[in-house]
Structures are given as C-alpha cells and as structure tokens.
N, C-alpha and C positions, 0 to 999 in steps of 0.2 A: 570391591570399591563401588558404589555408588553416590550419587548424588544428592546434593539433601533438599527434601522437598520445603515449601513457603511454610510458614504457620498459616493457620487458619486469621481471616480477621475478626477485630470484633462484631457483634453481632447489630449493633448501634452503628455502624459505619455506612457511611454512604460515599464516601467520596472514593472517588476513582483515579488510580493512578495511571500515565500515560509513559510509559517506557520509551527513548525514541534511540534507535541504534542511527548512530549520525546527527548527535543530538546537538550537535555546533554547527550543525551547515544551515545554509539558505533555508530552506525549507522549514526545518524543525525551530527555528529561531522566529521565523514568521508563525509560527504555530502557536509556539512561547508569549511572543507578544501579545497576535491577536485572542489570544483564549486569557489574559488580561485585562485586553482590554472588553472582551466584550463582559468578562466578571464584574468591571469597575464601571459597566454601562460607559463608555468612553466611545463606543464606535456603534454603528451599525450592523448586521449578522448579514450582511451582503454577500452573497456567495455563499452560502450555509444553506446546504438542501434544505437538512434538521429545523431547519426555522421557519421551511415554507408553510402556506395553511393548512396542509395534505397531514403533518405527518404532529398536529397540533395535542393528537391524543396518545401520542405512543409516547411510550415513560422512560425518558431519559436523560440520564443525567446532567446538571444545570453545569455550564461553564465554571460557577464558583464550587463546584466540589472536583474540580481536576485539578490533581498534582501530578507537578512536572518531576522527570531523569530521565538518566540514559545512560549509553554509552558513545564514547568518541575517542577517536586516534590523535586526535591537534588539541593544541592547551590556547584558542583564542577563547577566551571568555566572553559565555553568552551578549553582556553590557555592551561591549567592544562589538562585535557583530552585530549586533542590532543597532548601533551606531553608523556602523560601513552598510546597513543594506537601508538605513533612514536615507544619508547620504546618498545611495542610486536613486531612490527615488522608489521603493520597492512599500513603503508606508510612512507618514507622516512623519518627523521629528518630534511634534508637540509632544505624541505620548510618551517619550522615551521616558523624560521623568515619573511620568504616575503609572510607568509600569517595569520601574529600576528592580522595585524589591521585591515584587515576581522575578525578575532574571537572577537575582543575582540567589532569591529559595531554590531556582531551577539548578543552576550553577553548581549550588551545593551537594545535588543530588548524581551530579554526572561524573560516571567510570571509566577508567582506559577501558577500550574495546581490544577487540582481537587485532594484535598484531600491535598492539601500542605497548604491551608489557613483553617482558620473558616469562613464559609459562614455568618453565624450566621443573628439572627432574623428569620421572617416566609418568606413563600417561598420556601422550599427545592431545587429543582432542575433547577425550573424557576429562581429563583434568583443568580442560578451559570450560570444559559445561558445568562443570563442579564451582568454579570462580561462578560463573553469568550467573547462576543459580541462585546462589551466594548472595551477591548482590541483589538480584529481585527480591527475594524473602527479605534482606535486611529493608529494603525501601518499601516494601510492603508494613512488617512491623513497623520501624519509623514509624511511618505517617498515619498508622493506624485506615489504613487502608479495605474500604470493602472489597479490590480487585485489583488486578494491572493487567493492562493491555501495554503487548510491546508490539513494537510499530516499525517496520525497517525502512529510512529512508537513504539509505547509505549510499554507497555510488555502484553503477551496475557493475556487474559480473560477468565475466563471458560465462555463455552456457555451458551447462555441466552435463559432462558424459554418462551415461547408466550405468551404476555400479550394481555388483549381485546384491550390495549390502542396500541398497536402495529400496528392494523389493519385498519387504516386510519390517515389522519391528523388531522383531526377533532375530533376523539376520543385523539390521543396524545397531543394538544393544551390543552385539558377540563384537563386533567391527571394534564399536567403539571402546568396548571395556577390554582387548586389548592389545589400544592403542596404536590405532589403524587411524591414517588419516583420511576420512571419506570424505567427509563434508564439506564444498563452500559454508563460506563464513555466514551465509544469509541463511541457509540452512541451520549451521551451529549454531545462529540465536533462537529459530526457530524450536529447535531440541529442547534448548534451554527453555526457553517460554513454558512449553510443555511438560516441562520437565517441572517446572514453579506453578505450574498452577494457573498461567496466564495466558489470556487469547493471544492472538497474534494476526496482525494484520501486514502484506507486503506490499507494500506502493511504488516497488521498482519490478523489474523487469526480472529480476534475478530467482535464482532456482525458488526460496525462500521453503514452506511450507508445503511444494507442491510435488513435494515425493512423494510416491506412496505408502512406504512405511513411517514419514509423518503426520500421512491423514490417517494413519490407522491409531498412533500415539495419541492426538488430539481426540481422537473418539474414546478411547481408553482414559485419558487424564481427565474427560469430559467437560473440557474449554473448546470454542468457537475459533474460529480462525477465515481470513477472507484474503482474498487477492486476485492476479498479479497487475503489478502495473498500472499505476495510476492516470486516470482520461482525463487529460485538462486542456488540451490547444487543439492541433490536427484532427488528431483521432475523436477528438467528442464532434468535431464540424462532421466530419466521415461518416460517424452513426447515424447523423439527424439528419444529411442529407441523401447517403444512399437508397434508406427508403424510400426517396422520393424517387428515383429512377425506377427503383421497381415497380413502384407501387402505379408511375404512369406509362408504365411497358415501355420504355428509352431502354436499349440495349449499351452497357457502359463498355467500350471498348478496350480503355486506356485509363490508368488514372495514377500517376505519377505527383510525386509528393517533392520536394527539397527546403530540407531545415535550416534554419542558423540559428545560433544558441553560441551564449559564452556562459561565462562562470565555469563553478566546480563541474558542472552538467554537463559542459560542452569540453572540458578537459578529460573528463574521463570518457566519453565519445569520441573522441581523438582517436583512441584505442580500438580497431577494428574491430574485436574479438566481443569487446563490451559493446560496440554499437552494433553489432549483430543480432544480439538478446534486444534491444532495442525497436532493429527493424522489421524483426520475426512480429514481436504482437503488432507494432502497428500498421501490418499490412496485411495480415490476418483477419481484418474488420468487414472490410470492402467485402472481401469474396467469401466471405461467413452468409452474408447480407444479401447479395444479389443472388449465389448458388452458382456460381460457374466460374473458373480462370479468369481471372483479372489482367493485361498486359500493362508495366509500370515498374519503377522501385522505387524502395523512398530512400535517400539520401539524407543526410546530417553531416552539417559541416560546422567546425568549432570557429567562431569568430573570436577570440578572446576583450573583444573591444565590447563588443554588446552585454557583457558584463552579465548582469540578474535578467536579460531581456532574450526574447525570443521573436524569431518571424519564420511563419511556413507559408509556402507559395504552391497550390495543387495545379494541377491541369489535367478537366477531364473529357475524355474525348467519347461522344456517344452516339448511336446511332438510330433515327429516328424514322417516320414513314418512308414509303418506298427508296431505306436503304440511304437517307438523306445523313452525313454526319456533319455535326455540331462540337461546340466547346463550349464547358464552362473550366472559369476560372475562379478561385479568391484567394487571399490574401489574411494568414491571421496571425494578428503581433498582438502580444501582450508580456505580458511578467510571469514565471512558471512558479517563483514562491508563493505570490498572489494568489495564485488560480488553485496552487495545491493545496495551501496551509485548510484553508478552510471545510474542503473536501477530508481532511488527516482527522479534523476534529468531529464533520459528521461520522467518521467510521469506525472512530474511538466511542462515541458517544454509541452507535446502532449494533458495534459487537460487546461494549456493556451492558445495554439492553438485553440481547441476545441471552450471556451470560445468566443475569436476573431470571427471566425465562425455561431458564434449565436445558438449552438449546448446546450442542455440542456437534464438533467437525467442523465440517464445511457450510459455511453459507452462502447459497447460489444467487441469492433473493439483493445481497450488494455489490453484484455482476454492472451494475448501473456505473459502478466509480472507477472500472476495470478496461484497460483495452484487452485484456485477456480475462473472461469473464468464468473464471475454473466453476465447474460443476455446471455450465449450457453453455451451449454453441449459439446462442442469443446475442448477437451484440446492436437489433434496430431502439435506438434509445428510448424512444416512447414506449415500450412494448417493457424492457427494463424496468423505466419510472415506474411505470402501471405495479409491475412486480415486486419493484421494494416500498410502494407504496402499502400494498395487498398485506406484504408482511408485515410492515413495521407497524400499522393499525392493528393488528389482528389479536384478537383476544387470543392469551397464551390457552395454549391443546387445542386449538382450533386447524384446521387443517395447514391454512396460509401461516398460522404463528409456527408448524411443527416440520413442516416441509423439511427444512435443513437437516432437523436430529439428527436424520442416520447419516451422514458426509456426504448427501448427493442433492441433486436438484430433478427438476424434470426432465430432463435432455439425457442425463446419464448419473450414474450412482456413483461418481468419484471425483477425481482430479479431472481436468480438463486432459482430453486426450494425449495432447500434443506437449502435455507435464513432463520433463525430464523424470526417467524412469518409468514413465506410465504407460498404459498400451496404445498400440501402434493405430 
C-alpha cells in the first residue's frame, strides 16, 4: 500500500496554494483575511518582511495568486471567526465585508484534520497519510495550482521521544506501512506534505519536520521546508537585544522571562508538557547568543481573560565594570495573531520562491522568523536579516541562492542539533 502522489500542475500556473493545518484558529484566519485584503489593496503590508526595500527583487509570489485550505478538528466557520477576532480587536471590522468571499473560497477548501474523523480499518497512520495526501493533490488539481506549501499552525505538542523509526526514511516507511504508530500529528502532516509534493513550513514549537528521516524525505521528494517556531513577541526583543550585551562586554547574569497569554495559545499552554516544547526554544536564544549558561526561566501563564492578547515582562540582570551589577527591564504587549499572520505569509511566499529555484530540504537562510532557527545555531537578528536578505536577492546557482540545496546551512549540515531524533 502506498500513497498517492499530487498530479503535476499546469505548466501556465502561477498561483500558489497555502495549506494551513489549524486552518480555523486565530492565527490562520488573520492570514486568511490579511492575504485579502492586501490582494484587494484594502490594507497596508505593515509587518511583511517580504515587502521591505531589501527584498524588492526577489521573485515572489503576489498576494493575489495565493489560495487558501487546510485542515481543522472544529467546524466554526472561517466568517464567524473572523467575526469574533474583528470583535477583540485583533483587525478592523470594515473589512469583513470586502473580504467575506475570500473566507467563505477559503471555507470551502478546509478538511477534518487528524483526530477529527475515524480513520477506521487497518493501517494506522499510513492510512491517515493516504487521506492528507488525498486531500493535497485534490486542492492542488482544483485550483489548478503551480504548488502547495502546508503550514502548521496547530496547537503545540509535547516533545516527542526518539524513536529508532525516526532515524532514517527507510526505517520510517517499514514503521509506517505496517501500521506502527510513530508519529506526532505535526510530524504526520509533514509526511504528508512530502509525501504530495509540498514544502512545509512549522510555526510552532512542535516536532513537525525536524526528524531526521523527514529531512532526508524532503531532500528525496525535492520540496523545501523551514522551521521551528515562530519569533513574534519575547523572543524577537531577546535576539535584537542580546547582541547588544555582548557586543558591549556587559556580562548577562540573569535573565528571566514571565508570559501571559489567553486564547487557544494560552489554553493549550496550560498543559505542562506542551508549554515545555515551548519553553525549550525560547530560552535557547539568550545562551545561543552570548555563549555561556544563562541563570533564569521563562514561565507562561494562561489568563484566559486576555483573550487574542499577550504581555511578557523580562528582567535582566548584568554585570558591568569592576564587577558593578545592573538591571534592565521591558515590557512587550501586543496581539500574537497580528504579529504572526503576516510573518505565515512572508514564509509561504520565500519557501515558494525557494521551490521555483529548484532548492530542496532545509532552508537555514529563514532561521530569521525562527526561535529555533534548525540548520545554524545563529539566533543574533541582524546577522539572520543580513542572511535571508543574501538569499532571497541572490541570483538562482549562485552560492547565497544554493546554500540550502543539500538540507544544511553554514553552522551544520542538518536539523538543528537539539531536533527530536537528531544527534546529541
């Protein structure tokens, strides 16, 4: 039994489909909208790396050639959510009308996800990559599609254990065909992905793509793929500013973090195990950065009041000439749909590029939109920009355009070390 791969697209196609696993939450609905609205010129590209002046010649595709799917486990209808998150205060109400009949094409396009159906019969997990599969190729035909990039923004996962089946593709093919259940589900769509023909990019924290015998799939199916962990509050302040301690010899002693967050985000954070996978990348930054033990933790607490909203509060403690110490503090509140959506659609937009390019595996060069930046232990931001700048101008075979091909970056030739399954 295997799988069935996408059809090819037509040759005349340009437009790019946008798969989003957790394609009714916050996040993916602010994606929905604002890729909308900035088609129907209705908004501003505020927040959109993709649109600064840097990245004015790299060739990629226009907001009006992205069609929206996905998959989801809840039946609230995109309309209605983007209703309730107009309502918070998460985007304007005006546009709801001039960007209804985008939601409700989007709507059209969205599948139970894993755990929403009964797979039922034999098969386990192979038989749900045969459905996802399914599904990609039909929504690919459909829309007459040049591509699909799926996109996980689902809710986190507790970390996943190293399985033997993990450590090649050949051992996870045997696993799966039969009927072993290895995989988190962030994983399972990543299979799928790759298994369709599609990049995949993971914006949570969760295992997704970054086993090793799915960067070996990805290099073999010869699709792109980027992750983990999307940087949009804390952890983007953390980047831009620990430089700065190094870089003026301030010895950081201390540096302790505490989140509040409500919504879906702060509900599934509730859950130790998932805010674990959580707290691993975003404290992993600091001490990437400076090079020595950092003393702190960062904490997350679910407010469920604060709704689509977020606040983190650092406190760092450092020490300066003869031994002198000091604190700095701040303070960052903002909206986490806001801050990501538009991030979701530079990354759909720079691993369709990629694609075009003929680039395949891992791409280290969009480590920039990562608190876990898999393929370099790079996480100083500027140094990042600099890097996905380099790339995404770069004439294709050119060294900066080819970097990624083989699944590695400069720092190391794989997954991020610290990859469930990968080496030690």
């Amino acid at each position: 039994m295997s799988a069935p791969h996408a059809p090819s697209a037509p040759a005349d196609s340009t437009n790019v489909g946008i798969w989003i696993v957790g394609a009714r939450g916050s996040v993916a609905t602010t994606v929905a909208v604002g890729a909308a609205a900035l088609a129907g010129k209705l908004a501003s590209p505020t927040g959109c790396v993709t649109e600064l002046p840097f990245f004015r010649d790299a060739e990629l595709p226009h907001p009006t050639e992205l069609v929206f799917g996905g998959h989801d486990m809840v039946g609230v209808p995109l309309t209605k959510r983007a209703a309730q998150l107009a309502d918070a205060g998460v985007f304007p109400a005006h546009l709801l009308p001039q960007v209804e009949d985008a939601l409700r094409a989007a709507e059209q396009e969205i599948r139970p996800g894993i755990g929403a159906v009964e797979e039922g019969g034999e098969g386990g997990q192979w038989a749900t990559v045969s459905r996802l599969v399914a599904d990609l190729a039909s929504f690919r035909e459909r829309n007459a599609l040049e591509q699909v990039v799926v996109v996980n923004l689902a809710s986190t996962e507790a970390p996943v254990e190293p399985r033997t089946a993990h450590r090649s593709l050949a051992e996870l093919r045997a696993a799966l065909e039969s009927g072993a259940e290895v995989l988190p589900p962030s994983a399972l769509y990543a299979y799928a992905a790759f298994e369709a023909g599609c990049g995949y990019v993971n914006f949570t924290p969760s295992a997704g793509a970054s086993l090793p015998a799915l960067d070996e799939f990805a290099r073999e199916a010869g699709v792109p793929y980027a992750g983990r962990d999307g940087k949009t509050g804390e952890t983007l302040v953390k980047t831009a500013l620990a430089p700065m301690f190094l870089h003026r010899a301030l010895r950081v002693r201390a540096w302790s973090g505490t989140n509040l967050l409500g919504g879906g985000d702060g509900a599934t954070l509730a859950d130790p195990d998932a805010a674990r996978s959580k707290t691993e990348t975003k404290a992993r930054a600091v001490q990437d950065i400076l090079g020595h033990p950092v003393e702190g933790l960062v904490h997350i607490d679910n407010v469920p009041e604060m709704t689509e909203w977020k606040t983190a509060w650092d406190h760092v403690l450092f020490e300066g000439f003869l031994g002198n110490r000091m604190t700095f503090q701040f303070t960052w509140q903002g909206c986490d749909s806001a801050l990501a959506a538009p991030l979701v659609l530079d990354l759909v937009r720079l691993v369709a590029m990629a694609r075009r390019r003929g680039e395949t595996g891992l791409l280290p060069a969009l480590g920039f939109f990562f608190k876990e930046p898999m393929g370099s232990r790079e996480h100083d931001l500027t140094r990042q920009f600099d890097t996905l700048v380099a790339w995404a101008t770069a004439a294709p075979g050119t060294e900066a355009g080819t970097e990624s091909a083989a699944g590695g970056g400069a720092d190391d030739g794989g997954p991020h070390p610290s990859a469930p399954g990968g080496a030690a």
